[in-house]
N, C-alpha and C positions, 0 to 999 in steps of 0.2 A: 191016361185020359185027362187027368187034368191040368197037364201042359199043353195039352194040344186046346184045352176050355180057355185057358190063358194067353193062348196064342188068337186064339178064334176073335177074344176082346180086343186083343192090346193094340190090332193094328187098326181097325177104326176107330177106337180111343184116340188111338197119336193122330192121326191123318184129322179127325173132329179138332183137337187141340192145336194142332199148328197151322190149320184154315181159321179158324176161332181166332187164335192171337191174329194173325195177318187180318179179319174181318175189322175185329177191334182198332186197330193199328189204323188203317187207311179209312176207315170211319171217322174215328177222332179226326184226324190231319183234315179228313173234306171239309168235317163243321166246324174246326177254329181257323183253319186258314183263307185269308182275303184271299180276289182271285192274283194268280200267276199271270205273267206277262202277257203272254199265247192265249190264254184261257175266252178271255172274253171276246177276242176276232172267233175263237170257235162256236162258243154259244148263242153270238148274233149270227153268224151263217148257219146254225143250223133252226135258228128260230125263223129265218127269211125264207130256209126250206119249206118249215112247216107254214108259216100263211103265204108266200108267196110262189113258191115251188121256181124257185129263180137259181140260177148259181151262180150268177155275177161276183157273189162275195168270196173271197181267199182262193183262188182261182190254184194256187202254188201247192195245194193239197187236194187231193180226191175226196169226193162225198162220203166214203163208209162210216169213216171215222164219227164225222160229224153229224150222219144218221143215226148214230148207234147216242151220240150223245141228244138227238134230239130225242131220242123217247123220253129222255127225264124231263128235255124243257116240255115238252107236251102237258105232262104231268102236273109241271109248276104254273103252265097258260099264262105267260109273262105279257103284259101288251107292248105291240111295237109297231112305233106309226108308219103306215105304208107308201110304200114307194121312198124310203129315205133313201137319198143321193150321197151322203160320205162319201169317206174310205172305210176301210174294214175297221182300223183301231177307230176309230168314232160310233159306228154302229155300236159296236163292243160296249163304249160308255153309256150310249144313249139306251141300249137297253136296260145294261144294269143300274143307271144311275140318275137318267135324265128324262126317263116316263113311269115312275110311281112306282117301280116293281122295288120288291123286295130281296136284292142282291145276295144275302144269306140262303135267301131258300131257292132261287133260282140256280145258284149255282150246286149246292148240295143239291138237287135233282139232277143236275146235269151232272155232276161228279158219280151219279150210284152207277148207272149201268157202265161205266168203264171200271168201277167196284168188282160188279158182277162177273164183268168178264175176263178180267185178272183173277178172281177167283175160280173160273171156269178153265182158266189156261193151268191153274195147280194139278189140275188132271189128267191136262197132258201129260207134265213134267212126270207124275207119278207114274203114271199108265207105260211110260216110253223107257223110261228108267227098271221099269219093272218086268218088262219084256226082254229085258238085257242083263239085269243084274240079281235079279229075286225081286222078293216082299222087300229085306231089308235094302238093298240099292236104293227100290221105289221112294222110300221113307229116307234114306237119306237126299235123296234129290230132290223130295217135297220140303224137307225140310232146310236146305239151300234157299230154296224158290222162296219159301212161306217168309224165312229173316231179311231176303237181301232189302237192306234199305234202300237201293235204288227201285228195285223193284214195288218198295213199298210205296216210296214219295211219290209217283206217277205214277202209279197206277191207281192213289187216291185223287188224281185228275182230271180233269176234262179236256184231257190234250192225246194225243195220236198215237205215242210213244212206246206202250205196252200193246194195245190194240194191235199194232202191226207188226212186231217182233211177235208177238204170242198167236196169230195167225201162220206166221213164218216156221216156225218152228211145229205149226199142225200139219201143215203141209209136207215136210218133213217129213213127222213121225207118220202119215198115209203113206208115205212115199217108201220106206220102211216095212210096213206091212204089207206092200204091192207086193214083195218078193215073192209072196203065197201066194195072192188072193188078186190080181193086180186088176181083174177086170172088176172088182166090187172096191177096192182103193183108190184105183186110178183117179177117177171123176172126182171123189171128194178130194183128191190131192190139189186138183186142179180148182177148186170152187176155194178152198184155202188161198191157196197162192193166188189167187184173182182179189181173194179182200186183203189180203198183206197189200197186192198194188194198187188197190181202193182206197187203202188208208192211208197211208204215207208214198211217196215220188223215190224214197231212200232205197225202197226194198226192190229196185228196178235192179241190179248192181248181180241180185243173188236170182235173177231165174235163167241165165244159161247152166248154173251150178245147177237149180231144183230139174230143169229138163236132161243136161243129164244124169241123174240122179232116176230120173222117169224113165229113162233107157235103159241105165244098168239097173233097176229093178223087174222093168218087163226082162231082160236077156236073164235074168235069173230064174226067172217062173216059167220062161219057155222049154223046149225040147227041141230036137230034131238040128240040122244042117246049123254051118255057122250062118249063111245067107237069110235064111230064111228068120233065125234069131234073130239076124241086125235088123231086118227088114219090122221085124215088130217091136225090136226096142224102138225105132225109128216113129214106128206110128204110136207107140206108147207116149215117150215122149211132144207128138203131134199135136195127141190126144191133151194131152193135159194143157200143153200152152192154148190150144182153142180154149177150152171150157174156162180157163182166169182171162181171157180177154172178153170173151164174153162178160164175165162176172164185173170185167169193170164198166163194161157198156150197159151192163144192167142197172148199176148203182145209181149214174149218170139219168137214167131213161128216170130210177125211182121216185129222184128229185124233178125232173123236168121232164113228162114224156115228150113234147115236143122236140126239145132239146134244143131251145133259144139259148145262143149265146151275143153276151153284149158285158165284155168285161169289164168291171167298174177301175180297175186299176191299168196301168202304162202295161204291156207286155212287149219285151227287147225283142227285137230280132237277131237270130245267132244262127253265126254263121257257119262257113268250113263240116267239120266231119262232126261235129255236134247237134249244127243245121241239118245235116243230112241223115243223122239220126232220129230226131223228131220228127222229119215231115216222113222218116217210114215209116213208124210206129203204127200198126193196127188202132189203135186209140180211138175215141172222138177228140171233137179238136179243144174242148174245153181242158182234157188231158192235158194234151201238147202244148197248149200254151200255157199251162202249169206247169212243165218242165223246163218250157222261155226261160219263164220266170225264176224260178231256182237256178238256172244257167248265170241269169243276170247278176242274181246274191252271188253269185261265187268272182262274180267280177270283181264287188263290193270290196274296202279296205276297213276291213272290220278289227278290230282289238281286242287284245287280248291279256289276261291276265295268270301268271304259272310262278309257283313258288316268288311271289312276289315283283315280280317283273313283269311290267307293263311295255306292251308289243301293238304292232301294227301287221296284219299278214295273219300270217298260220304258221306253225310249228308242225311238221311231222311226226314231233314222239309225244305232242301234246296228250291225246286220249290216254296212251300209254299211262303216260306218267299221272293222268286225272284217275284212273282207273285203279294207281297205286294207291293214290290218296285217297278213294271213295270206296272201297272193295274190301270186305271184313279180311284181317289178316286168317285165320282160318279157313276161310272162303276163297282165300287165292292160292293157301297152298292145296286145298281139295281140287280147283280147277287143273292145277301143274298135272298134280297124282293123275288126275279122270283124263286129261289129254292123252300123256302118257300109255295110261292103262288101255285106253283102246286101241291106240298103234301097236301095242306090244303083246298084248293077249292075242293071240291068236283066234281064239274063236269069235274075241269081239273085234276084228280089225278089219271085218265085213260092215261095222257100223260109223267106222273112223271118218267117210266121205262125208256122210249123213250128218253124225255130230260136229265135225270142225270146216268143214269146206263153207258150208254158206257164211257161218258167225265171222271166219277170215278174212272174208270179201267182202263184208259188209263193214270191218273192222279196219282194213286195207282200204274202201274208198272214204271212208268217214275221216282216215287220217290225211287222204288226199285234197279236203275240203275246206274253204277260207273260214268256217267258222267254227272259233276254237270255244262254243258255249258251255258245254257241260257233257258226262256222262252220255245224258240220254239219246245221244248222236250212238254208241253202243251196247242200247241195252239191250240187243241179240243175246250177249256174251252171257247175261246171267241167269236167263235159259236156257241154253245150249248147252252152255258148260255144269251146269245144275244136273242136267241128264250125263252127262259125262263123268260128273264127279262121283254118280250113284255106280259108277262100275267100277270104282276102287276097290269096294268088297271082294270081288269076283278074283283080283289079283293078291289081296292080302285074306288068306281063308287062315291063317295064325291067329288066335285068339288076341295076342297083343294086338296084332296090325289092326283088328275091329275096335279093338279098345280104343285104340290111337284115332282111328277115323270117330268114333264116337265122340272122344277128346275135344275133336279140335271143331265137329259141330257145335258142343257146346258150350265152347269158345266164339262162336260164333253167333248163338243165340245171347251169353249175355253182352257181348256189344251191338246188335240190334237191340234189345230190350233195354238198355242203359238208353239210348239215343232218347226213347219216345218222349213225347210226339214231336221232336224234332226231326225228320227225318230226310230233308228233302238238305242239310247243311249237315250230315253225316262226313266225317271221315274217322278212320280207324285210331288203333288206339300208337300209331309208328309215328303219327304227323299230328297227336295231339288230340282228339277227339273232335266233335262240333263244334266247337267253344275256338279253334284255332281254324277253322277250314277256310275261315278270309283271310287268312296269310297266305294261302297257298294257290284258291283258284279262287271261281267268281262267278257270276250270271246263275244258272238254272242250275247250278254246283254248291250254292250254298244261301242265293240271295234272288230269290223271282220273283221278290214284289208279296209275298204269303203272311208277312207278319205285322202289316198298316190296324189290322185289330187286333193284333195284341198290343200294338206301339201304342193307341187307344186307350188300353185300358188301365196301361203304366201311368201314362202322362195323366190320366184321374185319378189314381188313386196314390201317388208321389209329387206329382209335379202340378197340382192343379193351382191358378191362379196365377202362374208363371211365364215369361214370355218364350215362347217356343219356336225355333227358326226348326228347318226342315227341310232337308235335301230326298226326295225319296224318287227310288228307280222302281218303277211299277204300274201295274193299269190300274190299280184302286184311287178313289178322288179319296183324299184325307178328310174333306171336309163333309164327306157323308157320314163318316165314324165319328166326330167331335172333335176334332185336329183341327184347330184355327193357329195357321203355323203360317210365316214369313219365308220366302226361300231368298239364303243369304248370299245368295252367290249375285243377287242384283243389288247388292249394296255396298262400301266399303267394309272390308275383311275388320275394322277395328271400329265399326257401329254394332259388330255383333255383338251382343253380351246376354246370358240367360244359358237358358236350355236348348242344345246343337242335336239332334236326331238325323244319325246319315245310314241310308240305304250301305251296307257293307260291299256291294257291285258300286257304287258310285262312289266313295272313299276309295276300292283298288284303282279305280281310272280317272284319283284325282290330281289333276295338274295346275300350274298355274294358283289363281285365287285363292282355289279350291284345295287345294294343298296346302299353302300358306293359312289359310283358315284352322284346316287339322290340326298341324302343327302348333297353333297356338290355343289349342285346345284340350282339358281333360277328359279322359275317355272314363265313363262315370260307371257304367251297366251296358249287358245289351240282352236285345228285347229277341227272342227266337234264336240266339245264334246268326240271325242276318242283320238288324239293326241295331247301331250301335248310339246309344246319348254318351253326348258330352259335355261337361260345362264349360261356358268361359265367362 
């Protein structure tokens, strides 16, 4: 009896504890960090939703996302003057910066409900994991989910990134439980996967995998003839692509019922069997020419930064290789074992489609795409694989082999816990920890513009009275924080002298001047792990 009192405790103890640290974790990160690149094009299109119910702005991504972040702007009532003509990255400043609002607390409002629902997606991971491998699997794939610092950096955001990988993966795990129950699954499968392709254009790639997925779950809860089985996988699958198109014509109506489009930016025309994929799309057309658009970025000659080498293009083994450096070393041998283990168990190798076919294809077109920014191009992976990793148990039932997986979480926890509240410039401890991850990669990998207030509050309480030059990659204005800085790149390289602060993404892509400048400079401290002062 009183193992079973101790059992009864200990597993909502942990499951409270490891949502608790992750709540912590991505709290801290929203209210010290300035906004991210992306951040504030999101927060001015979802504040033009709410007074103007327009969606002229960011046309390149669907409304879910940026409805779910406008309930926090609601909350914060930011003012924004109407009918502003910009572009998106202007809107973005002029709210947070250039009509009296208070940029700290608008954003942290808009940062909580994608909090929320990162911590709502923990439940997945647990619940999915838990149907597959026990109590304990459940708990070790919550507690993957709850450290990954990728998972943690974005999803303390107000950007797209987890919102639509953590939709993807619910749709999934409905998909899953169709096998029983498919006429009470189905629809919510398909209302998932309709906000996966609400929120992001990426998650396009995985729903001929989720439809069939929707087939071979109705052909598993059927009986009778094979004819009569295909004929309702057939309409299972049907069934569920309707209800996510719907769900994204819904989202569209929620912002605009009219449904006036008048796009404030350029949209390309694209041609060939691309072309003729967008104009078939079910969609409205504010969709579709959000797809243009993203067609057209891929045209784009973008750069790139890996293991130190600065590129033009894309690399193929890029993600790969970001993923090595960004992905807790225990964390990636748990993924190895969890793939494995569901291919080779037999009884779980009914869930192998489910857990690896979509993360593959979304991991497969992400590495096919010109832009080599960071991570969150695959944060499917440490989802999917979170739930996969929770059925290693199931194949090591040796007391060792548990110890071992126990092991190597907690190897896992303390290099997320070492990071904090760095988290968004994580890597492992193989490539050197935070502290080296701009040697290695760059952009939304180690450096999005998140650390202008902390650069702040160095440069007052070290460096004040000093003449401060300043190169930063970012949407934050310096000069809201107290950053009266010179940018030296419009000067001769030997007027600089004083105090050098460089965005650690604009030092990897420095050429020319700008390079000559570094070079002749001391690297003194850096401020987050992404800004680095220098003196000269």
């Amino acid at each position: 009896m009183r193992r079973l009192g101790v059992r009864s405790w200990a597993v909502p103890a942990l499951v409270v504890l490891l949502l608790g640290q992750m709540l912590v974790a991505m709290v801290t990160a929203a209210v010290r960090q300035t906004p991210t690149i992306d951040e504030p094009v999101y927060v001015g299109a979802a504040a033009v939703y709410l007074e103007e119910h327009s969606l002229r702005f960011n046309p390149e991504h669907p409304p879910l996302g940026k409805l779910l972040i406008a309930a926090g702007v609601a909350v914060a009532q930011p003012r924004l003057d109407p009918g502003f003509d910009g572009d998106q990255t202007q809107l973005g400043r002029r709210l947070l910066y250039e009509s009296g609002n208070d940029p700290w607390r608008v954003m942290l409002w808009a940062r909580l409900p994608v909090i929320a629902l990162t911590l709502a997606f923990a439940a997945v991971v647990f619940l999915f994991a838990r149907e597959l491998a026990g109590t304990a699997g459940g708990l070790t794939a919550l507690a993957l989910y709850c450290l990954s610092p990728d998972v943690i950096a974005h999803g303390s955001l107000a950007t797209l990134d987890v919102p639509a990988a953590g939709f993807l993966l619910t749709a999934v795990w409905l998909l899953w439980r169709a096998r029983h129950r498919p006429r009470r699954f189905l629809p919510w499968a398909g209302v998932a996967l309709g906000a996966a392709l609400a929120t992001k254009m990426s998650t396009l790639p995985a729903v001929p995998v989720l439809l069939a997925l929707a087939g071979v779950s109705v052909w598993c809860a059927s009986e009778g003839g094979g004819r009569r089985r295909a004929a309702r996988a057939c309409a299972g699958a049907a069934a569920v692509g309707l209800v996510a198109v719907a769900v994204v014509w819904v989202t569209y109506l929620l912002v605009d019922p009219r449904l006036r489009w008048n796009p404030q930016q350029h949209v390309p025309v694209v041609h060939g069997l691309r072309g003729l994929m967008v104009e078939s799309m079910p969609l409205p057309e504010p969709y579709r020419d959000g797809m243009r658009v993203q067609f057209g970025f891929e045209n784009f000659p973008w750069e790139g930064f890996l293991f130190g080498r600065l590129y033009t293009g894309s690399l193929w083994y890029y993600l790969p290789a970001a993923l090595l450096v960004k992905t807790p070393l225990g964390m990636l041998a748990l993924w190895a074992a969890g793939a494995v283990t569901v291919l080779a168990v037999r009884r779980l190798r009914p869930a192998a489609p489910y857990l690896l076919a979509a993360p593959a294809v979304l991991l497969a077109a992400a590495m096919q795409g010109s832009r080599n920014f960071g991570t969150r191009y695959a944060l499917c992976l440490p989802l999917f694989l979170a739930v996969a990793a929770g059925c290693v148990l199931v194949a090591l039932r040796h007391r060792w082999g548990r110890i071992a997986t126990g092991a190597l979480v907690a190897f896992v926890a303390v290099s997320s816990l070492r990071t904090f509240p760095f988290y968004l410039p994580y890597s492992n401890e193989a490539f050197g920890g935070p502290a080296r991850t701009r040697q290695h990669l760059h952009d939304s990998n180690v450096d999005w513009g998140q650390d202008l207030g902390r650069l702040a509050e160095r440069l007052r309480e070290r460096y004040r009275g000093e003449r401060i030059w300043l190169v930063y990659k970012g949407s934050g204005v310096p000069s809201y924080y107290g950053i009266r800085a010179t940018d030296p790149r419009k000067v001769p390289p030997e007027r600089v002298h004083g105090v050098l602060a460089v965005s650690d993404s604009a030092a990897a892509k420095a050429t020319g001047r700008q390079a000559r400048l570094l070079e002749g400079s001391r690297p003194v401290e850096d401020v987050g792990h992404s800004i680095t002062i220098y003196r000269r």
